[in-house]
N, C-alpha and C positions, 0 to 999 in steps of 0.2 A: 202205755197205750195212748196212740193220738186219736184222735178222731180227726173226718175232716169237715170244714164248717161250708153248711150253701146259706146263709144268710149274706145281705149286703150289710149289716152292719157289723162293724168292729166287736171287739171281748174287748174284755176288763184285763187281759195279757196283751193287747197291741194296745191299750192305750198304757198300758205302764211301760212298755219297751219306747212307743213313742215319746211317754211323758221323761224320759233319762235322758233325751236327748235337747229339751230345752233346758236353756241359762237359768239359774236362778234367780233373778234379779227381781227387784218389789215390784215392778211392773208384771212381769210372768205371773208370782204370785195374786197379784189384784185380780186377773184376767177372770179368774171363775165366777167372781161376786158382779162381774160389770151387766151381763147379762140379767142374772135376777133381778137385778135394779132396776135396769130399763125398764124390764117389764112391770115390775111393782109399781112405778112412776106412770107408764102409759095405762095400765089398770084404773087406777087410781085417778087419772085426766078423766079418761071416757067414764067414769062413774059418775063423777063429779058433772062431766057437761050432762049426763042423763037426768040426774037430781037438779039439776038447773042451779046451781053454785056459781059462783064466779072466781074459784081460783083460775088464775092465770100463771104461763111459765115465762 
């Protein structure tokens, strides 16, 4: 039985059909962790300028 989907967002089935379709190369692989990071990194600035610290990047 299909169902049919009115969301705009993607399932966890087109992202595995889409994911088959990239290279696997260490770059593809890195790509998921590069966004966490940013964010962990720009979190962690504006914390920092709030506490009035002075790391700099």
């Amino acid at each position: 039985m299909t169902e049919q989907r009115h969301s705009p967002f993607r399932d966890a089935h087109e992202d595995r059909e889409t994911a088959g379709d990239i290279p696997d190369t260490p770059q593809t692989r890195a790509r998921p962790i590069g966004w966490p990071l940013r964010m962990m990194i720009s979190c962690a600035a504006m914390n920092c300028a709030r506490s009035g610290c002075s790391w700099s990047c």
